[in-house]
N, CA, C and O atoms as a printed pandas DataFrame, in Angstrom:
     atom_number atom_name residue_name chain_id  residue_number  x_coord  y_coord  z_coord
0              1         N          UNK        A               1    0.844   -1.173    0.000
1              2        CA          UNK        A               1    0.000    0.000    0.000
2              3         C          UNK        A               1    0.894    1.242    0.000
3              4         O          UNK        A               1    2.048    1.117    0.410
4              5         N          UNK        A               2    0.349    2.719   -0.530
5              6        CA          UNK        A               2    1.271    3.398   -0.269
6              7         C          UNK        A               2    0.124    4.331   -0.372
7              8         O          UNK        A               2   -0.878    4.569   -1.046
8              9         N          UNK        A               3    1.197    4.962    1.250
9             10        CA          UNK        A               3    0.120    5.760    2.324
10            11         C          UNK        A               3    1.198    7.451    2.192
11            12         O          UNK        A               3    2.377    7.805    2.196
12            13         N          UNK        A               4   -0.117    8.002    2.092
13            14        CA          UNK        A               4    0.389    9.622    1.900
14            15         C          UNK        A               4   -0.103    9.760    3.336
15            16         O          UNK        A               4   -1.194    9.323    3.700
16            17         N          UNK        A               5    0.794   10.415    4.163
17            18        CA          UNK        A               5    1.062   10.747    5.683
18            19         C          UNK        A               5    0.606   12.251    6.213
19            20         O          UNK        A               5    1.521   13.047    6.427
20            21         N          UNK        A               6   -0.478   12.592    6.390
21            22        CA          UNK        A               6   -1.377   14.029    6.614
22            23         C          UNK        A               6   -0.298   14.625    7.892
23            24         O          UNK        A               6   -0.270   14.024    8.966
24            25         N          UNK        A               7    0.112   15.206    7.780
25            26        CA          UNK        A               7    0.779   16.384    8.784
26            27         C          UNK        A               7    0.828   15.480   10.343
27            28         O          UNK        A               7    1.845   14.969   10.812
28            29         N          UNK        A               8   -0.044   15.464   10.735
29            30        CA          UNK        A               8   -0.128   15.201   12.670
30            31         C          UNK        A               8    0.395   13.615   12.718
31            32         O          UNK        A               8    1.046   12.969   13.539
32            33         N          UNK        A               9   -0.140   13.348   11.584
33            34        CA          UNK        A               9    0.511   11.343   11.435
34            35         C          UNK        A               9    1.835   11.198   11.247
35            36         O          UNK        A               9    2.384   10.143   11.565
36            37         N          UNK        A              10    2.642   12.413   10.616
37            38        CA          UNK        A              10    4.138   12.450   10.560
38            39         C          UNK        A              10    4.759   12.333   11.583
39            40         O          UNK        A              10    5.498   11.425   11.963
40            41         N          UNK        A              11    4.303   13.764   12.295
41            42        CA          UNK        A              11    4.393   14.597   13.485
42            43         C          UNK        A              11    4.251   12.927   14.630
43            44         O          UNK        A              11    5.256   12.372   15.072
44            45         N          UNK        A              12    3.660   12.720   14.738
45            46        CA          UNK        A              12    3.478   11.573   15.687
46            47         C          UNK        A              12    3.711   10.423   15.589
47            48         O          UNK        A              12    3.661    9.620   16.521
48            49         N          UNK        A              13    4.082   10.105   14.111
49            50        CA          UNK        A              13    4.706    8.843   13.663
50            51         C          UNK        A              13    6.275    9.071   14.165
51            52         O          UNK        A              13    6.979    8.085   14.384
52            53         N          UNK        A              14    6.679   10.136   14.299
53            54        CA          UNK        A              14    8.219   10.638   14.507
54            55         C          UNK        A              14    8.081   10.525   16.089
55            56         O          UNK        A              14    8.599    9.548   16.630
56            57         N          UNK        A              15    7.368   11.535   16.912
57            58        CA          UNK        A              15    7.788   11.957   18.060
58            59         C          UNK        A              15    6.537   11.184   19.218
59            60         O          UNK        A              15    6.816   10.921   20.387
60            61         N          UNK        A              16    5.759   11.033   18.860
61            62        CA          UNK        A              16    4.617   10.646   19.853
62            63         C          UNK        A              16    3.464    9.255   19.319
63            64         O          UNK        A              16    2.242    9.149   19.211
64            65         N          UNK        A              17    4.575    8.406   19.100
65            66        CA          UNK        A              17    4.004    7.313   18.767
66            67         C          UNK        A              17    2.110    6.853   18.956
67            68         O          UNK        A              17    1.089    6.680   18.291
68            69         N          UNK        A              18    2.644    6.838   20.383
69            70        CA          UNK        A              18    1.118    6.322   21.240
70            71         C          UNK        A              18    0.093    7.069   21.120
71            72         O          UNK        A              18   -0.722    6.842   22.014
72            73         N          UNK        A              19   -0.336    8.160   20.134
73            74        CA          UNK        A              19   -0.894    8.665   19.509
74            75         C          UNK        A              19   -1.601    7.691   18.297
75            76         O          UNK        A              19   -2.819    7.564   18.173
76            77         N          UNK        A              20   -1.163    7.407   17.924
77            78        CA          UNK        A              20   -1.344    6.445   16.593
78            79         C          UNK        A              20   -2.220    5.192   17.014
79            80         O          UNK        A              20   -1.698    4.538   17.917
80            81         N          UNK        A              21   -3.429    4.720   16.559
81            82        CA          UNK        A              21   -3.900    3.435   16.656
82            83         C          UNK        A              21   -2.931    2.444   16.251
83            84         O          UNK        A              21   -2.068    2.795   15.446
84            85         N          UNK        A              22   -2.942    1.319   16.663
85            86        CA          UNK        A              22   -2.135    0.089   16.915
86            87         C          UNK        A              22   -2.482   -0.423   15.083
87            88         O          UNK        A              22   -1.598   -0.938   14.398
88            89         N          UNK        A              23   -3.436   -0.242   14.724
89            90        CA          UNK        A              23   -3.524   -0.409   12.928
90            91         C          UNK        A              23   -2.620    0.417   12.022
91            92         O          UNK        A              23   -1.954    0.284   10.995
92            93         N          UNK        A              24   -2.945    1.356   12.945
93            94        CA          UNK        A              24   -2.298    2.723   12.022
94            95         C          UNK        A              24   -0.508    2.748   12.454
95            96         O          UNK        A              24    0.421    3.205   11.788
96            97         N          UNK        A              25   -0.496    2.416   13.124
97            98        CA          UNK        A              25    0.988    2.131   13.855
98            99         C          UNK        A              25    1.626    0.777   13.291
99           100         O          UNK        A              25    2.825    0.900   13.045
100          101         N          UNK        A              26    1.062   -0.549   13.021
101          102        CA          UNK        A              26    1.707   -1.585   12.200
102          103         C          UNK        A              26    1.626   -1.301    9.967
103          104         O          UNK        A              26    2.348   -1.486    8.987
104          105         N          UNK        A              27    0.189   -0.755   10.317
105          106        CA          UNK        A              27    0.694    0.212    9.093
106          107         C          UNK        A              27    2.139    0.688    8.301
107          108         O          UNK        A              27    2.849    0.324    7.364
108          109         N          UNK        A              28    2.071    1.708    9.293
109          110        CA          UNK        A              28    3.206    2.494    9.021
110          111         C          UNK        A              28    4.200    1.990    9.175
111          112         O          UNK        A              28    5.072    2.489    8.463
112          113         N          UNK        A              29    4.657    0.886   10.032
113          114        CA          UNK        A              29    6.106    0.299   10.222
114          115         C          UNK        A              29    6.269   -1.133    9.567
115          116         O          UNK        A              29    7.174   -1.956    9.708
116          117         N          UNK        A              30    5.014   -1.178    8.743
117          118        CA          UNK        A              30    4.966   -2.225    7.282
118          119         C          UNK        A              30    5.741   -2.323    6.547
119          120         O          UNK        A              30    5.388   -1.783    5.498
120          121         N          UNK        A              31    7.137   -2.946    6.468
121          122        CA          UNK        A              31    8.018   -3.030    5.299
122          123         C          UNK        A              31    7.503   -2.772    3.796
123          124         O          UNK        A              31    7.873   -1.938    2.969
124          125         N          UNK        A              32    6.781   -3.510    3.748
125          126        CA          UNK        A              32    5.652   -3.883    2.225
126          127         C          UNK        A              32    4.891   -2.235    2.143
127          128         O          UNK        A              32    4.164   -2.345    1.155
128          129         N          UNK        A              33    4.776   -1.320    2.489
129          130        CA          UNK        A              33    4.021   -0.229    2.923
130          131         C          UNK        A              33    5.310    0.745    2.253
131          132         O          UNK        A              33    6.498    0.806    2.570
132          133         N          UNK        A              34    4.515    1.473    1.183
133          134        CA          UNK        A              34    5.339    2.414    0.662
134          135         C          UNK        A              34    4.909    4.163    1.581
135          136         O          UNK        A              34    3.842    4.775    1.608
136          137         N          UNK        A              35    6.350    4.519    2.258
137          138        CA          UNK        A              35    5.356    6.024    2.911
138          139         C          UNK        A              35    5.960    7.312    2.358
139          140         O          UNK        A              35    7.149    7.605    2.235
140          141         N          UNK        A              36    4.413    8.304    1.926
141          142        CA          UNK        A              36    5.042    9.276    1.473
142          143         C          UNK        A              36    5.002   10.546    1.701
143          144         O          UNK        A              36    3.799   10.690    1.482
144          145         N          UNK        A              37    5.362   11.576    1.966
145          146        CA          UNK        A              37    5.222   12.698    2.182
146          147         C          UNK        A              37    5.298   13.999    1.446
147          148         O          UNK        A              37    6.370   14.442    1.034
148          149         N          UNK        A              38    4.161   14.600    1.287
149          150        CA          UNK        A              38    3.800   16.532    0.499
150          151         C          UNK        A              38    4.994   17.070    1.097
151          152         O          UNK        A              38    5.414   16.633    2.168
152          153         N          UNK        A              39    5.542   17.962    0.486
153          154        CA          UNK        A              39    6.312   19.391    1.043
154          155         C          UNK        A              39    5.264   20.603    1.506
155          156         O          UNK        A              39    5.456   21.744    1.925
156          157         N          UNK        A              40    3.464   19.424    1.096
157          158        CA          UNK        A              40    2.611   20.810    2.029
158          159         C          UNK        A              40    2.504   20.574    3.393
159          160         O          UNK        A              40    1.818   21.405    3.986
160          161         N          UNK        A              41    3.243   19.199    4.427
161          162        CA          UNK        A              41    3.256   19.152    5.606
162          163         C          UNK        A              41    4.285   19.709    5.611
163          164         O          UNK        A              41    3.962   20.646    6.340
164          165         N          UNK        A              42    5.832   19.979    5.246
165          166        CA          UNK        A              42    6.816   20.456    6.146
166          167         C          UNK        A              42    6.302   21.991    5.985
167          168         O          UNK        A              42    6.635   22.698    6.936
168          169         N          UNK        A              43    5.497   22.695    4.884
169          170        CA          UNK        A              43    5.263   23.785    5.020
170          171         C          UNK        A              43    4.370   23.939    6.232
171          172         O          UNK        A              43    4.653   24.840    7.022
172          173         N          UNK        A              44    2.945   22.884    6.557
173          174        CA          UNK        A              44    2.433   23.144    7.554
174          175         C          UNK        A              44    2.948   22.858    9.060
175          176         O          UNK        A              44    2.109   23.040    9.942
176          177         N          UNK        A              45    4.359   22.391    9.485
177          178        CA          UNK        A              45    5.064   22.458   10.268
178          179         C          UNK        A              45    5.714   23.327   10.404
179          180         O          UNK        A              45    5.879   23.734   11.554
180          181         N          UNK        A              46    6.408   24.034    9.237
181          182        CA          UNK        A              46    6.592   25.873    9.265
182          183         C          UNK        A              46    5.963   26.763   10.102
183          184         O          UNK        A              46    6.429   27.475   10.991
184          185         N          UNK        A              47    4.372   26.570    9.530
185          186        CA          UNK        A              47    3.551   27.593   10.183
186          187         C          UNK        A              47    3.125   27.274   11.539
187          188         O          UNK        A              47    2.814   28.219   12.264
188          189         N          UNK        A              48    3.069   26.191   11.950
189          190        CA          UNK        A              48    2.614   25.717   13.587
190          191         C          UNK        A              48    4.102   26.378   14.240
191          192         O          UNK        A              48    4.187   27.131   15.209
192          193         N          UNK        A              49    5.100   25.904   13.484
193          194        CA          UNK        A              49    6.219   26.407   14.518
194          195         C          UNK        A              49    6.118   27.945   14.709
195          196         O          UNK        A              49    6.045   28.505   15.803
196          197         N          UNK        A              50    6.123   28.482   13.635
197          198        CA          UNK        A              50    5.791   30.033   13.664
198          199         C          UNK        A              50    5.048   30.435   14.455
199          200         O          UNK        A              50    5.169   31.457   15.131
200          201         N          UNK        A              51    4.239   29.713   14.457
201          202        CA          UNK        A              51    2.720   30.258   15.268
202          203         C          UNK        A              51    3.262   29.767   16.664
203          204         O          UNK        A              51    2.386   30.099   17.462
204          205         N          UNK        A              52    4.008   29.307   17.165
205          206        CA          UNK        A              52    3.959   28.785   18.544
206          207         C          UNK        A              52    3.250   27.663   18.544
207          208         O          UNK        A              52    2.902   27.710   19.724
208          209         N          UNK        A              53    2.756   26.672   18.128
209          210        CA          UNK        A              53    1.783   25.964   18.322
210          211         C          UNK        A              53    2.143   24.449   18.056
211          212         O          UNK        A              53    1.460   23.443   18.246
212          213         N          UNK        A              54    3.436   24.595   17.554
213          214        CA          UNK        A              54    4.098   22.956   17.603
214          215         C          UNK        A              54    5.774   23.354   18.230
215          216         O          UNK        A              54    6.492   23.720   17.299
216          217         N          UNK        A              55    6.260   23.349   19.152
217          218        CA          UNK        A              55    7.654   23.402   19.734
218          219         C          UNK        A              55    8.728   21.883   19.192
219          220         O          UNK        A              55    8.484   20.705   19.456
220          221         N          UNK        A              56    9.814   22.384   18.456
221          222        CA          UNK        A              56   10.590   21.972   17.632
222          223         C          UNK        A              56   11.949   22.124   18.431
223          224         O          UNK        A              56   12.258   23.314   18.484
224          225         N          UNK        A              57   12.918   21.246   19.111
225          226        CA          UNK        A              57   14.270   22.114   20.224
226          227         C          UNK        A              57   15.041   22.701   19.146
227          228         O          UNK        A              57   15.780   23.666   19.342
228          229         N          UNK        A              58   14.849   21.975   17.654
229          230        CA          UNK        A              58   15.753   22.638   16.752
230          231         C          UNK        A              58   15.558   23.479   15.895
231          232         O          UNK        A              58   16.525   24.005   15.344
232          233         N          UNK        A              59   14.240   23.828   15.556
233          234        CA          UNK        A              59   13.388   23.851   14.540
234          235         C          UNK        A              59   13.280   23.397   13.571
235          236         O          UNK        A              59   14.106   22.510   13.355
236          237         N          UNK        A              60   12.287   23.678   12.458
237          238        CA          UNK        A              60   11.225   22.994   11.559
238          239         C          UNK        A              60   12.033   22.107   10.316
239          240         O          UNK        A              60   11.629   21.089    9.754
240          241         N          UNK        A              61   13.746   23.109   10.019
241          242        CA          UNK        A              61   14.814   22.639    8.907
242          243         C          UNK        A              61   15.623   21.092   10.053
243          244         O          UNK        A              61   15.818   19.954    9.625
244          245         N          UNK        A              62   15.824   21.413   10.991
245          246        CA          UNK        A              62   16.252   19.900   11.792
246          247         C          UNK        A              62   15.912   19.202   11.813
247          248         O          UNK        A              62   16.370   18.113   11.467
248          249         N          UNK        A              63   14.295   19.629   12.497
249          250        CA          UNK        A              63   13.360   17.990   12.755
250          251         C          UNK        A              63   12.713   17.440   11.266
251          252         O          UNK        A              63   12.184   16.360   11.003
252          253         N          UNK        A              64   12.956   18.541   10.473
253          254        CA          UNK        A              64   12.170   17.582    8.415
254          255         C          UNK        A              64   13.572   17.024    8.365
255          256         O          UNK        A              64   13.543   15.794    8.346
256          257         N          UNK        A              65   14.638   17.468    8.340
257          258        CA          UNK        A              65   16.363   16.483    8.217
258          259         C          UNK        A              65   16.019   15.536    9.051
259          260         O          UNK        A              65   15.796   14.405    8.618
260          261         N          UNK        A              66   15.916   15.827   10.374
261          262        CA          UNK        A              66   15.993   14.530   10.761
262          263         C          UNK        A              66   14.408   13.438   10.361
263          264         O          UNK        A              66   14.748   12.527    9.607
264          265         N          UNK        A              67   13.793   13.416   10.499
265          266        CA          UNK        A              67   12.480   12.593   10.248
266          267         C          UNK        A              67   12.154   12.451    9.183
267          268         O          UNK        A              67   10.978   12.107    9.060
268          269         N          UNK        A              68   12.841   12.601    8.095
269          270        CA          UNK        A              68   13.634   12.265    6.885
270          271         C          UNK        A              68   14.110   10.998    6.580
271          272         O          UNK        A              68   13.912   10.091    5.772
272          273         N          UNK        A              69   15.103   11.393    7.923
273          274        CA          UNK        A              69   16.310   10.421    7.471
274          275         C          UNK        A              69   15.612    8.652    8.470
275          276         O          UNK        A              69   16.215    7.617    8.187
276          277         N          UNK        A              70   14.812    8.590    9.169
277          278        CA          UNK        A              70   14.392    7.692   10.183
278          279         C          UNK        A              70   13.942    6.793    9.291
279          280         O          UNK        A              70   14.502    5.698    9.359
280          281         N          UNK        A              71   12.738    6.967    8.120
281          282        CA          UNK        A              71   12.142    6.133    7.338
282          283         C          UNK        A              71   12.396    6.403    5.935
283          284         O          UNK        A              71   12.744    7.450    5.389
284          285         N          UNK        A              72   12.183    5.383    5.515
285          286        CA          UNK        A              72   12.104    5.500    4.085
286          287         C          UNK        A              72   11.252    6.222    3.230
287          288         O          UNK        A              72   10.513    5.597    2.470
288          289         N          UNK        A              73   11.251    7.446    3.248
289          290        CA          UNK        A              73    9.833    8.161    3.462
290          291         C          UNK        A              73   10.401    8.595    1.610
291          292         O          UNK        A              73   11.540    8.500    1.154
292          293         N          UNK        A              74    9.087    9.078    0.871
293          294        CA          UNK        A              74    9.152    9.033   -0.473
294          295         C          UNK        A              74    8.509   10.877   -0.711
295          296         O          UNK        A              74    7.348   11.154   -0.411
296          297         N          UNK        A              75    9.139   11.566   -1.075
297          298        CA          UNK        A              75    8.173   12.886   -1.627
298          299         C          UNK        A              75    7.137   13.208   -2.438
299          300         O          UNK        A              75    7.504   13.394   -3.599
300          301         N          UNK        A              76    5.980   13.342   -2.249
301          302        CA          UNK        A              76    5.413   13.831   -3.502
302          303         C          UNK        A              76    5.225   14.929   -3.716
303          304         O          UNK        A              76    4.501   15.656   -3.036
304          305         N          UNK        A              77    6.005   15.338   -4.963
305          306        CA          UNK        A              77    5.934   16.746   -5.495
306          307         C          UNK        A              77    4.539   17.133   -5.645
307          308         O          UNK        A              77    3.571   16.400   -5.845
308          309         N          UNK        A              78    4.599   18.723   -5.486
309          310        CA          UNK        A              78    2.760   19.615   -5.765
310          311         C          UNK        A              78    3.492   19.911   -7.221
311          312         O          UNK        A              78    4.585   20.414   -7.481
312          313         N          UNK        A              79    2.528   19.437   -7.987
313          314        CA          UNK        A              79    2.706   19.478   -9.693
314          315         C          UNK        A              79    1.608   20.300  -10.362
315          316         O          UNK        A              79    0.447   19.934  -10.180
316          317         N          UNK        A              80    1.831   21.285  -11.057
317          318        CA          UNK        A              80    0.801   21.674  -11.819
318          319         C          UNK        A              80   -0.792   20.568  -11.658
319          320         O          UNK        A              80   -1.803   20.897  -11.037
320          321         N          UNK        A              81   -0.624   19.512  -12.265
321          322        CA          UNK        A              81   -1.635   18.719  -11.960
322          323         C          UNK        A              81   -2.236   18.702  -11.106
323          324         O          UNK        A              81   -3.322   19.281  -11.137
324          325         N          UNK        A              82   -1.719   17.894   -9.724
325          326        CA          UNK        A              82   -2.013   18.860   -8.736
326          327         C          UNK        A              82   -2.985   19.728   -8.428
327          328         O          UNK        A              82   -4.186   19.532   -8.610
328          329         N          UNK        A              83   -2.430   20.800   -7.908
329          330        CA          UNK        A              83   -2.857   22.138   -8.240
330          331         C          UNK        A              83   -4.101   22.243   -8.645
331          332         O          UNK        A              83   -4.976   22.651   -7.880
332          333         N          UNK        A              84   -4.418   21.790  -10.254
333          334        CA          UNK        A              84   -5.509   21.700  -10.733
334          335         C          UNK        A              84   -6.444   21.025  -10.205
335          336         O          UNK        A              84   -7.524   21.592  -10.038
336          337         N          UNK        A              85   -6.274   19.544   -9.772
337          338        CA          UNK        A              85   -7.010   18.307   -9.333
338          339         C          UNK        A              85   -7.373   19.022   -8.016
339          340         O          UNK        A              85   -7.877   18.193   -7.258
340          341         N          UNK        A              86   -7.314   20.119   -7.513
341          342        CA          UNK        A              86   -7.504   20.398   -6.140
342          343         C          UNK        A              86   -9.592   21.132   -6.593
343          344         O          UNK        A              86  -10.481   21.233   -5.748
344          345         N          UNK        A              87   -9.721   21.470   -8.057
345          346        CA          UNK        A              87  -10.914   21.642   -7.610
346          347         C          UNK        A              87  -12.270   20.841   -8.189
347          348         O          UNK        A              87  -13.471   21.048   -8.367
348          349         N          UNK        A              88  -11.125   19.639   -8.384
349          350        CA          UNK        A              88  -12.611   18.389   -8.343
350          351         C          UNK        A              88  -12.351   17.841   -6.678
351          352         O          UNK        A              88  -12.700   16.727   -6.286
352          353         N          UNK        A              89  -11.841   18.614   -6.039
353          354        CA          UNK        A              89  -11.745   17.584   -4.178
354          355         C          UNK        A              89  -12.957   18.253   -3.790
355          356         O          UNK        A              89  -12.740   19.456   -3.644
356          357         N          UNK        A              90  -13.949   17.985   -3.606
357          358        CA          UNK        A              90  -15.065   17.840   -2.250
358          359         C          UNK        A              90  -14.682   17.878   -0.861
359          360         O          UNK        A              90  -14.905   16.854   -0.215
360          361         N          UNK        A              91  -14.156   18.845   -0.283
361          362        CA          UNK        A              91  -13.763   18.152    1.085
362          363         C          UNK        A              91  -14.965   19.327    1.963
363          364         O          UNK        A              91  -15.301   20.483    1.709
364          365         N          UNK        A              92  -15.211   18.713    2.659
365          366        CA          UNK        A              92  -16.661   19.422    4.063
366          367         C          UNK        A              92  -16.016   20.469    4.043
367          368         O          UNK        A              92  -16.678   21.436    3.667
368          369         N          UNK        A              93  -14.550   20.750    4.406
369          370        CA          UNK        A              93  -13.702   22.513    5.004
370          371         C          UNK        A              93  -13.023   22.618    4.196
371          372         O          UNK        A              93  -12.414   21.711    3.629
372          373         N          UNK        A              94  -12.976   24.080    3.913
373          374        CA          UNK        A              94  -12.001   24.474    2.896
374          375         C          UNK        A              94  -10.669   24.723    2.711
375          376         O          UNK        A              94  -10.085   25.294    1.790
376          377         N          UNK        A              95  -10.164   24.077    3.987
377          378        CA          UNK        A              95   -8.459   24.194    4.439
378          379         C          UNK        A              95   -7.975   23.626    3.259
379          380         O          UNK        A              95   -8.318   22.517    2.848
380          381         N          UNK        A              96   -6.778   24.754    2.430
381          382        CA          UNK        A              96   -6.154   24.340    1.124
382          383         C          UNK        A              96   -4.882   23.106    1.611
383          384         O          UNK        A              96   -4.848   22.145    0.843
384          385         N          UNK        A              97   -4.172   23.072    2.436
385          386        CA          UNK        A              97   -3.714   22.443    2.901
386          387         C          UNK        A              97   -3.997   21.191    2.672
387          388         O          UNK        A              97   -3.295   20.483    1.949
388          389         N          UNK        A              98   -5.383   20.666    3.448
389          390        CA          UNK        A              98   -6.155   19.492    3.248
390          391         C          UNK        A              98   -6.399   19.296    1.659
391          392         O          UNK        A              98   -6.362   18.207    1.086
392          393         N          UNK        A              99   -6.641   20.469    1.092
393          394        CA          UNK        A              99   -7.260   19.992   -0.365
394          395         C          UNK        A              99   -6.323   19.569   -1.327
395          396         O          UNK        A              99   -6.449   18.710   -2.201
396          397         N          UNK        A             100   -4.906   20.634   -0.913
397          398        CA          UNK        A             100   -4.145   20.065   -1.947
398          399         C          UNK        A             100   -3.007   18.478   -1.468
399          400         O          UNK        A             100   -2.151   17.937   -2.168
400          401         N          UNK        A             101   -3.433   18.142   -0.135
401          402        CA          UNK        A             101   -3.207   16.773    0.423
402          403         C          UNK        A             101   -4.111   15.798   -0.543
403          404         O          UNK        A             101   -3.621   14.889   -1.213
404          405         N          UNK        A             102   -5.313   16.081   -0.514
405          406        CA          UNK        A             102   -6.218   15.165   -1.006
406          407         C          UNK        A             102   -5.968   15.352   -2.842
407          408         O          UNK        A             102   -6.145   14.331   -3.507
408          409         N          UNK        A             103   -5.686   16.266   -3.365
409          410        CA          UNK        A             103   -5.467   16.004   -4.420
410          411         C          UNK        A             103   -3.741   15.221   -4.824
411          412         O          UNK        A             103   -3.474   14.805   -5.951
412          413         N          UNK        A             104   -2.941   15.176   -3.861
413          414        CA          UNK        A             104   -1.775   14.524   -3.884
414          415         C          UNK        A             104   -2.293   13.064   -4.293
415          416         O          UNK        A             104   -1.867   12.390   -5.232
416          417         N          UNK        A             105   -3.409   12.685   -3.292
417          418        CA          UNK        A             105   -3.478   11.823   -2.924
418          419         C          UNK        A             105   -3.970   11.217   -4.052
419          420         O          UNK        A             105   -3.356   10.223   -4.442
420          421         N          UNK        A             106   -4.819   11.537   -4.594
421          422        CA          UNK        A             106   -5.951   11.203   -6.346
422          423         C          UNK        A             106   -4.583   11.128   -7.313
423          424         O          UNK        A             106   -4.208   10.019   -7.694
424          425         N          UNK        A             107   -3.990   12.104   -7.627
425          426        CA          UNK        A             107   -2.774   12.037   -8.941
426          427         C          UNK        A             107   -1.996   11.151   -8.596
427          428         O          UNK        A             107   -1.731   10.401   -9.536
428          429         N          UNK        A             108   -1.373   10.827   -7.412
429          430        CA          UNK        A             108   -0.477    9.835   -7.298
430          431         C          UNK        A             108   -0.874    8.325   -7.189
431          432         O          UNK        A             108   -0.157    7.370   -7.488
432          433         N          UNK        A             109   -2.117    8.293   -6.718
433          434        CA          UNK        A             109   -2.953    7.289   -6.268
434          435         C          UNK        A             109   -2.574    6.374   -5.303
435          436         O          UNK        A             109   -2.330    5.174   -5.430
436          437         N          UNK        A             110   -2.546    7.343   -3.962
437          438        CA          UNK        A             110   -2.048    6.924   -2.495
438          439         C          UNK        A             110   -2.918    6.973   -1.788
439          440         O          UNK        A             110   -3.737    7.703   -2.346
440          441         N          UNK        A             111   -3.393    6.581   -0.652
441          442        CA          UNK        A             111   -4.083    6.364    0.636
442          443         C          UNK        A             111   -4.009    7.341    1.867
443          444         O          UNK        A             111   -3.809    6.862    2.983
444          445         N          UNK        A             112   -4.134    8.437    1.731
445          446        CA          UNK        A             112   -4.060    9.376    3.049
446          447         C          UNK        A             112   -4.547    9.013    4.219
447          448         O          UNK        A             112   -5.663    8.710    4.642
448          449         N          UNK        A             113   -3.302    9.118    4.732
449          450        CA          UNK        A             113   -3.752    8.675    6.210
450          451         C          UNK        A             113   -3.780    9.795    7.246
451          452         O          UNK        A             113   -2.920   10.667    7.129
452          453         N          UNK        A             114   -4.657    9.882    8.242
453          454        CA          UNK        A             114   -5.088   10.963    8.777
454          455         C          UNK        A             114   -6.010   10.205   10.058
455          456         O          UNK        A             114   -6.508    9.083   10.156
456          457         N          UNK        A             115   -5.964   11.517   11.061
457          458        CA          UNK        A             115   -6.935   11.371   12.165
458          459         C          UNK        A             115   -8.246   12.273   11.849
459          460         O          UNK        A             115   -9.354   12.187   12.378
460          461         N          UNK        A             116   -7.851   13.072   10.939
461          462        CA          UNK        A             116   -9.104   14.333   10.930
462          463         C          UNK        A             116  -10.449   13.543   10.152
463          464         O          UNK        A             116  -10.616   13.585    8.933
464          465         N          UNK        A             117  -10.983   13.121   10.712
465          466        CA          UNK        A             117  -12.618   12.449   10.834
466          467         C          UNK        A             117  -13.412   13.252    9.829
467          468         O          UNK        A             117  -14.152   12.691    9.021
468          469         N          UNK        A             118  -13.232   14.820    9.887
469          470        CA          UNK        A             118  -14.043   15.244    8.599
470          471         C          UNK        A             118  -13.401   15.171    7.186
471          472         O          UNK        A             118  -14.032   15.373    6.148
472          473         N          UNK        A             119  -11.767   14.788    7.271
473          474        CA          UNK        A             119  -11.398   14.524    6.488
474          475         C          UNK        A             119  -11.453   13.470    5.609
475          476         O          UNK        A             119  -11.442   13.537    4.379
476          477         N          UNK        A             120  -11.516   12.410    6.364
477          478        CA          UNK        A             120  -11.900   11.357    6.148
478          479         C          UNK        A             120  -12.927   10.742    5.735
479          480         O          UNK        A             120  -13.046    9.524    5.602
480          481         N          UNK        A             121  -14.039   11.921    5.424
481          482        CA          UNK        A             121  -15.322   11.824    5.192
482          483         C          UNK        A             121  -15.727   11.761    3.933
483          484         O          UNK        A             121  -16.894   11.639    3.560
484          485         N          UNK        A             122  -13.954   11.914    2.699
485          486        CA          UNK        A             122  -14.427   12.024    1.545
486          487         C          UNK        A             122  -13.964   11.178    1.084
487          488         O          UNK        A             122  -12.932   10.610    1.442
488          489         N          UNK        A             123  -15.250   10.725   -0.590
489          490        CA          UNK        A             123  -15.063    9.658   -0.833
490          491         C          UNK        A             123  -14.121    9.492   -2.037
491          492         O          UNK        A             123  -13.863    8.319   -2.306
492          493         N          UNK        A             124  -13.833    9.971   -2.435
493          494        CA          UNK        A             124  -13.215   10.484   -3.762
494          495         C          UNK        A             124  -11.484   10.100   -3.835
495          496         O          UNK        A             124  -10.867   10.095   -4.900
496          497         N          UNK        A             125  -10.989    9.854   -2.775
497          498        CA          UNK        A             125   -9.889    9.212   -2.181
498          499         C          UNK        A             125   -9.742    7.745   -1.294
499          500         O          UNK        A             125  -10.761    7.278   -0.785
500          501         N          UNK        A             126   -8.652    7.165   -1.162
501          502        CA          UNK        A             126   -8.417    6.247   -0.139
502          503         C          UNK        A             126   -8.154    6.686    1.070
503          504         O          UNK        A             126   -7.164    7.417    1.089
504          505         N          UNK        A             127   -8.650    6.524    2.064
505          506        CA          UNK        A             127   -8.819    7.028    3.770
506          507         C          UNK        A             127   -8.152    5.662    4.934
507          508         O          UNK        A             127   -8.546    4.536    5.238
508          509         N          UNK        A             128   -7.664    6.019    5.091
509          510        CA          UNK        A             128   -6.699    5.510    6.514
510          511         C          UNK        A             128   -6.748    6.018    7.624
511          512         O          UNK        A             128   -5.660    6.317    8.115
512          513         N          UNK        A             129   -8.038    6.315    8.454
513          514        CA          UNK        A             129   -8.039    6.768    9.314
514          515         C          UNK        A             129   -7.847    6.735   10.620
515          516         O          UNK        A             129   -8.603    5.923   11.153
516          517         N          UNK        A             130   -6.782    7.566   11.734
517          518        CA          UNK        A             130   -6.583    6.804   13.078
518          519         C          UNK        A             130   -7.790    6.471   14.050
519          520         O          UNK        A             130   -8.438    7.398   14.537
520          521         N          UNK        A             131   -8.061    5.288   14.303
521          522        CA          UNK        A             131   -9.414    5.279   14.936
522          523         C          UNK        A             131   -9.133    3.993   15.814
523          524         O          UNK        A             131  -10.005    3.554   16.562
């Protein structure tokens, strides 16, 4: 399977394990399990750090180097395509963030995995949700 990793699932796949359901946790440490990551989470780890609202001892350029380097983690570029595919996404909220996650998720044809429940609410993608 290959699972596109929503921001807080990174974030906690790295630092706060026991966060993660025990599915969502053998998941992710699935050899056979391809994992990949947007450059729109390290941007949204940018802005939490900015904001005060996620504390980093090194900040946001250390902890993406390091949690990088831990897994075999795969990039997916935001591509023109992309971009575009962001306005056939349906999602309940209009957080671009989320939308252009979910359109990662359609062009590449990966499985987003996520805790956000309204996120998860759309059908138009594969959903992995922590539950």
């Amino acid at each position: 399977m290959k699972l596109l990793l929503d921001t807080h699932i990174w974030l906690w796949s790295v630092a706060n394990s026991e966060r993660l359901s025990r599915r969502l946790f053998r998941a992710i440490n699935d050899p056979r399990n391809e994992l990949w990551i947007s450059p729109i989470s390290t941007w949204e780890i940018v802005l939490l750090y900015e904001k005060g609202r996620l504390k980093l001892a090194d900040g946001p350029e250390s902890w993406v180097q390091k949690a990088m380097s831990l897994a075999p983690l795969r990039e997916a570029p935001v591509t023109q395509e992309i971009a575009l595919a962001t306005r056939s996404i349906t999602l309940p909220h209009r957080d671009p963030a989320d939308r252009l996650l979910a359109a990662t998720a359609l062009i590449h044809g990966l499985t987003l995995v996520t805790a956000d429940r309204i996120l998860g609410r759309t059908k138009q993608i594969p959903i992995l949700l922590n539950h």
